[in-house]
Backbone as CSV, one residue per row, in Angstrom:
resi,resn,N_x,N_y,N_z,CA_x,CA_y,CA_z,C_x,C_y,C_z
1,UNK,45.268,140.438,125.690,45.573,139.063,125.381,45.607,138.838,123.865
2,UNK,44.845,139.027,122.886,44.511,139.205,121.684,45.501,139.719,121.077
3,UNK,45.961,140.600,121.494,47.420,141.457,120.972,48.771,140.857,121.556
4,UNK,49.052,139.779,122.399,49.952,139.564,122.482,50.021,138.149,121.415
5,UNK,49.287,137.368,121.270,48.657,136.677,120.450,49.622,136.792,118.920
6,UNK,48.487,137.933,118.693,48.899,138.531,117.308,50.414,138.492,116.985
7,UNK,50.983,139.415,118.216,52.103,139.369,118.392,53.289,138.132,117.820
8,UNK,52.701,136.959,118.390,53.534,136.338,118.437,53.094,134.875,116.813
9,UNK,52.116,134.997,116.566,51.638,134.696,114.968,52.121,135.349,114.727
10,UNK,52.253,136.999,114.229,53.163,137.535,113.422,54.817,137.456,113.373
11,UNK,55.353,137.112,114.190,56.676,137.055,114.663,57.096,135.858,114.363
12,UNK,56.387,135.062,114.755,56.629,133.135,114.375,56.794,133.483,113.052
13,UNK,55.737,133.533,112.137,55.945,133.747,110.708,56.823,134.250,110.036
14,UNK,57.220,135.579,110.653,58.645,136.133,110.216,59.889,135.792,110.421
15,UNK,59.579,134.522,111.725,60.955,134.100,111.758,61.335,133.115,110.856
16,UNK,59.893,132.598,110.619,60.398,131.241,109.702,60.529,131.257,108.412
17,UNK,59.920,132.581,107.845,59.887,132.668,106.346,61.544,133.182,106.242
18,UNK,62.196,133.855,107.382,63.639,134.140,107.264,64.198,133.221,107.451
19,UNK,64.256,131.995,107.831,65.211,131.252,108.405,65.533,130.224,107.369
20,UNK,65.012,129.927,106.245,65.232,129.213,105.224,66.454,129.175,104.347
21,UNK,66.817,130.809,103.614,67.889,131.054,102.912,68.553,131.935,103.902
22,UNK,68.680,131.906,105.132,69.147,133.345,105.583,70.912,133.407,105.114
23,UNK,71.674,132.431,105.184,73.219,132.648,104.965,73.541,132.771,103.493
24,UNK,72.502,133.069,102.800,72.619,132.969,101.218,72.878,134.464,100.922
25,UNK,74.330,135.049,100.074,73.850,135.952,99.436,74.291,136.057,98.000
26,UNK,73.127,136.726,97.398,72.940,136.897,95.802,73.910,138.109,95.274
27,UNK,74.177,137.794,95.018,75.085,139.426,94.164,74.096,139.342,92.952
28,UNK,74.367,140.842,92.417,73.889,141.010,90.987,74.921,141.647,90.126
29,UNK,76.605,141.873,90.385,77.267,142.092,89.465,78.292,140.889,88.876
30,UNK,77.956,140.918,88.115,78.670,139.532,86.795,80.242,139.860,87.075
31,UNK,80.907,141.033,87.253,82.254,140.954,87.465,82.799,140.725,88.560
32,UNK,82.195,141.252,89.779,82.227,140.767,90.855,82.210,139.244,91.376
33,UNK,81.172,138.582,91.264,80.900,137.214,90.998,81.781,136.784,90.360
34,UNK,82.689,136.628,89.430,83.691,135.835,89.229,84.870,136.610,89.553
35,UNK,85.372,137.496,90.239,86.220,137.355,91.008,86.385,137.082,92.173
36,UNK,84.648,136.763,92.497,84.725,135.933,93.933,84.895,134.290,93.824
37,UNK,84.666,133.791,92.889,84.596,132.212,92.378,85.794,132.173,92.068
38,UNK,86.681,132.807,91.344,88.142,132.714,91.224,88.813,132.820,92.111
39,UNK,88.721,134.019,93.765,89.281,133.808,94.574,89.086,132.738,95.277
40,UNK,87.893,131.727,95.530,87.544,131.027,96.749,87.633,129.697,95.806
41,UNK,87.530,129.704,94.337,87.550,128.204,93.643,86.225,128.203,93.916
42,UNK,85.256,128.767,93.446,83.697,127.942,93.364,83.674,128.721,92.403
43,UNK,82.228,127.458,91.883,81.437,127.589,90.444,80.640,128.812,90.951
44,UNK,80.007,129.547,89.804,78.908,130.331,90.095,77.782,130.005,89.440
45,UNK,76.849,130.135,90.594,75.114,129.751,90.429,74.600,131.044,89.618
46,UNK,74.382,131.021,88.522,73.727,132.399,87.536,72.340,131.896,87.468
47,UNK,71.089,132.864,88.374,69.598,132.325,87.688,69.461,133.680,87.587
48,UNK,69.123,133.194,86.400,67.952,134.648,85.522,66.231,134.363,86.372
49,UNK,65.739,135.265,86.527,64.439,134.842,87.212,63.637,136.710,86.903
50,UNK,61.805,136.103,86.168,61.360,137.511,85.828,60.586,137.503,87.377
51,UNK,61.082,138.443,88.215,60.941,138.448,89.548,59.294,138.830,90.048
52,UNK,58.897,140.219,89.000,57.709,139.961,89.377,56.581,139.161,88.440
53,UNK,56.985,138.604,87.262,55.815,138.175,86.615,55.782,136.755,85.994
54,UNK,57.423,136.087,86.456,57.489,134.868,86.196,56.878,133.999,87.322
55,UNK,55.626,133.289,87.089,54.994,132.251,87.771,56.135,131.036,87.881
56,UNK,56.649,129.976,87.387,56.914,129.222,87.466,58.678,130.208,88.219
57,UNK,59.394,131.073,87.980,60.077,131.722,88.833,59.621,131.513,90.650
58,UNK,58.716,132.225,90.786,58.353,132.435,91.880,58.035,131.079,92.918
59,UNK,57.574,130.031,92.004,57.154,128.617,92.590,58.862,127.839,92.553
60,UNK,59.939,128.024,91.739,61.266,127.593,92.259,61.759,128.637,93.255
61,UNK,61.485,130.002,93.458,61.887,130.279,94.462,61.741,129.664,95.845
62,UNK,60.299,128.968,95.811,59.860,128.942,97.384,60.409,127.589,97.571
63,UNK,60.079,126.565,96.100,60.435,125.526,96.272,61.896,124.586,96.228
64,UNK,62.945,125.429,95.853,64.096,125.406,96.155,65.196,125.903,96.282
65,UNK,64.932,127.494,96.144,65.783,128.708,96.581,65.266,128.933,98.539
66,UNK,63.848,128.636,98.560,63.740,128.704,99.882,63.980,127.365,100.803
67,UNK,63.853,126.536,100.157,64.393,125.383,100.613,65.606,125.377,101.962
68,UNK,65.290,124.535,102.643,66.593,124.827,103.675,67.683,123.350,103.465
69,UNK,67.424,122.883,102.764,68.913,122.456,101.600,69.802,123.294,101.140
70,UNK,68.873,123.774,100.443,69.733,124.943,99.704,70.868,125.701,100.224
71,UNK,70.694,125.670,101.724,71.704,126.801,101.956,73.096,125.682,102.568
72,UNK,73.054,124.128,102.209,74.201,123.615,102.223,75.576,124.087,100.933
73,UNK,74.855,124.402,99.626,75.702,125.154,98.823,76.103,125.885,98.978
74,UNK,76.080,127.191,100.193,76.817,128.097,100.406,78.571,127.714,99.956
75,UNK,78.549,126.894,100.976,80.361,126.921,100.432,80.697,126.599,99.212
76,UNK,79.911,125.899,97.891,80.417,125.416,96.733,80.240,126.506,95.582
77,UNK,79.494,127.119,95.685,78.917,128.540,94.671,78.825,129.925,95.584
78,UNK,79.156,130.616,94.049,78.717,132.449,94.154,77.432,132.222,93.712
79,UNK,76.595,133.123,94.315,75.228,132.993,93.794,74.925,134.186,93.102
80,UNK,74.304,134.180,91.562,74.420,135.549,90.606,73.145,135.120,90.355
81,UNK,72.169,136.460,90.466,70.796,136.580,90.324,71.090,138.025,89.533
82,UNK,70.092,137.307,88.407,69.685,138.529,87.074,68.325,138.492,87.101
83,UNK,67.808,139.627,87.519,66.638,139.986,87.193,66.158,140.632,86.158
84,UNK,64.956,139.840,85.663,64.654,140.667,84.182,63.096,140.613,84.911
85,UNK,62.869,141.991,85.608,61.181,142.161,85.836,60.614,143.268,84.850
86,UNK,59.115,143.353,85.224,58.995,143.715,84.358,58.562,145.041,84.651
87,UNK,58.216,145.408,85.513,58.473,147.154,87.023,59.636,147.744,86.275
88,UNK,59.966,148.213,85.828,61.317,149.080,85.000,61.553,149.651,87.095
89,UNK,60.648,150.200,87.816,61.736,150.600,89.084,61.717,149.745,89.834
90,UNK,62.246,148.441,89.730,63.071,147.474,90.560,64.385,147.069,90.541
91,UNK,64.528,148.207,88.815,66.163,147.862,89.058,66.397,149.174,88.325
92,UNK,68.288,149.560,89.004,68.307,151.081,88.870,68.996,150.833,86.784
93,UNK,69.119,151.816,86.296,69.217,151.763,85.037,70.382,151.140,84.604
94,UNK,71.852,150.917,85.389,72.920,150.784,85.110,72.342,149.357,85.116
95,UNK,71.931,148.860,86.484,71.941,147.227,86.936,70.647,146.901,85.473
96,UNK,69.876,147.380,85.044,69.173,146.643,83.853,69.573,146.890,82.907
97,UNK,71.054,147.299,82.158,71.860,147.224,80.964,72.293,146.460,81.306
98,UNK,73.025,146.104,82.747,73.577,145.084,82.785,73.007,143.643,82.449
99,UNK,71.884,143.241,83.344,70.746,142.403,83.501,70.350,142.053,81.918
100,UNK,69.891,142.944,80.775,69.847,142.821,79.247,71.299,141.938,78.870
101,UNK,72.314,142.724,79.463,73.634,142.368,78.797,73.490,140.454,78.600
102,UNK,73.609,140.399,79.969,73.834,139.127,80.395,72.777,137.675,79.583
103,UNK,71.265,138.832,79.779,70.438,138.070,78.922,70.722,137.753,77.437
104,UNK,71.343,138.300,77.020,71.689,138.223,75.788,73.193,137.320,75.431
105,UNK,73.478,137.309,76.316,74.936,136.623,76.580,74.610,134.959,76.840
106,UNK,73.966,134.857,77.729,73.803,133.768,78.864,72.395,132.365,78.421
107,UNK,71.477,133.995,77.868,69.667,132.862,77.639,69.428,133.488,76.425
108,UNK,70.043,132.785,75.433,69.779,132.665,74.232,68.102,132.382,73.803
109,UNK,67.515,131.744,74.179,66.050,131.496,74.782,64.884,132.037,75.394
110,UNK,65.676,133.174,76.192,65.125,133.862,76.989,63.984,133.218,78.174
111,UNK,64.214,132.041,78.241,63.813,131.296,79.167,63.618,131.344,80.734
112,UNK,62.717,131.210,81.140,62.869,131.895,82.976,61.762,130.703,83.315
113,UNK,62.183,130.479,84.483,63.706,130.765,85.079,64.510,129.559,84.306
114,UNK,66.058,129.986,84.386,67.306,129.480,83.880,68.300,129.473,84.953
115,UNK,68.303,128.482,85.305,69.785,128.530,86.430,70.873,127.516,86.164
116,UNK,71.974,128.470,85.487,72.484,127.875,85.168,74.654,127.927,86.037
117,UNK,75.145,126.832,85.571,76.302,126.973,86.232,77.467,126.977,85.515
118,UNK,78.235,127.873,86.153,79.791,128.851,85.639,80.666,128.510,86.266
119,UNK,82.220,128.686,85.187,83.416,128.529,85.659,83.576,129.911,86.172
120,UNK,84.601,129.897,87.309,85.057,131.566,87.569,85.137,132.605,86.098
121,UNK,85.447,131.653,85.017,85.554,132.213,84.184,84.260,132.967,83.522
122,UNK,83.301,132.733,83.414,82.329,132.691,82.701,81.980,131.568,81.960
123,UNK,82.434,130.682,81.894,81.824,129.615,80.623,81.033,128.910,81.526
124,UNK,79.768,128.595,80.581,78.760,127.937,81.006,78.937,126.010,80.957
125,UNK,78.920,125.707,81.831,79.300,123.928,82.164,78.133,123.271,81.866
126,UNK,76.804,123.615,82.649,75.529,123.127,83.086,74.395,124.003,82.943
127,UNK,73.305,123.431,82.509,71.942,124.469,82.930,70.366,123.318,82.618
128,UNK,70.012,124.032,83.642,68.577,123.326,83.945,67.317,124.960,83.679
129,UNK,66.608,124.841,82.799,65.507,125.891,81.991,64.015,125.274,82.363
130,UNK,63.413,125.923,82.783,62.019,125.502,83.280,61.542,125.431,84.570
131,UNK,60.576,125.171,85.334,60.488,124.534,86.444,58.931,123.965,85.953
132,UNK,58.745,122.648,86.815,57.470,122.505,86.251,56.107,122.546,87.125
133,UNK,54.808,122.669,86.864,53.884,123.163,87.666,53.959,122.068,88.850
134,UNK,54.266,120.635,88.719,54.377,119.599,89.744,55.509,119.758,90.789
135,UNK,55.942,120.461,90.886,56.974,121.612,91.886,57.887,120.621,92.312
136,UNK,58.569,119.695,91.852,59.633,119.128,91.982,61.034,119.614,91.556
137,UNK,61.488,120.232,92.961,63.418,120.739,92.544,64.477,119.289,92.534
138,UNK,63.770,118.721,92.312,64.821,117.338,92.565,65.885,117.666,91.401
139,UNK,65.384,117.818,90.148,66.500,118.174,88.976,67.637,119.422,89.043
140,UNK,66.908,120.249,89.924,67.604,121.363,89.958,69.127,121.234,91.140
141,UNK,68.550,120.164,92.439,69.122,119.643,93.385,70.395,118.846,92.992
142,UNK,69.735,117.818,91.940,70.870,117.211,91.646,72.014,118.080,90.364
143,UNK,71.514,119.082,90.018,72.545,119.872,89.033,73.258,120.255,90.106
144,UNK,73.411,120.765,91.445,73.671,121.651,91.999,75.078,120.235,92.957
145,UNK,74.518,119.487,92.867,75.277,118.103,93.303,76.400,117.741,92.089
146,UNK,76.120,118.168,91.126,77.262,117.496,90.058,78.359,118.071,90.640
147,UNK,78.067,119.763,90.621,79.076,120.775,90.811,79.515,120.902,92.652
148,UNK,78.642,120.025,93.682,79.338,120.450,94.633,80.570,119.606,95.025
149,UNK,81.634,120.143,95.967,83.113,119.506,96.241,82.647,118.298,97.127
């Protein structure tokens, strides 16, 4: 009895921590990503995020990357996630020249998290830098509203 139990606490949990962003996907190549925004006409969502050691990262993840809002933007954005962690093996060597590249391109600041929003082209339109410890995505929500159709 105890084990079927378990069973099913563990399973509940896994379903629900998946079911939040599940139709979301992130690319991590910058050229790719805008030739997907150029084919389909959407902006692209670029967040830089230090995956394992940015605190205030990790608290916009849950609080509005996991959000189940969030995944109404599917149709209006490419979603481009740059990771700058700080594990050198979480990303293979090509993808963190790239990941530098971009940082240097994109977050002048070096600010994390930065999510900011792109023409197919690359040019930057919009960006919201920070999240704050009072865990309100409302700002981030409504950036994401300027740009949807």
């Amino acid at each position: 009895m105890r084990r079927i139990f378990l069973f099913f606490v563990l399973f509940g949990f896994i379903g629900f921590s998946q079911q939040e962003s599940k139709d979301i996907v992130w690319l991590q190549d910058f050229d790719l990503a805008k030739k997907e925004a150029k084919a389909n006409k959407k902006s692209i969502l670029m967040y830089f995020s230090g995956s394992d050691w940015c605190r205030p990262c990790k608290l916009l993840k849950e609080d509005f990357f996991d959000h189940k809002k969030f995944s109404n933007y599917k149709k209006d954005f490419v979603f481009l996630l740059i990771d700058i962690p700080r594990n050198n093996d979480l990303l293979t060597d090509k993808q963190r020249e790239q990941n530098y590249s971009l940082l240097n391109d994109y977050n002048d600041n070096k600010s994390f998290p930065l999510v900011l929003i792109l023409s197919s082209k690359g040019k930057i339109l919009d960006k919201i830098s920070g999240y704050s410890s009072l865990r309100n995505p409302k700002f981030h929500f409504e950036l994401l509203d300027k740009f949807s159709k």
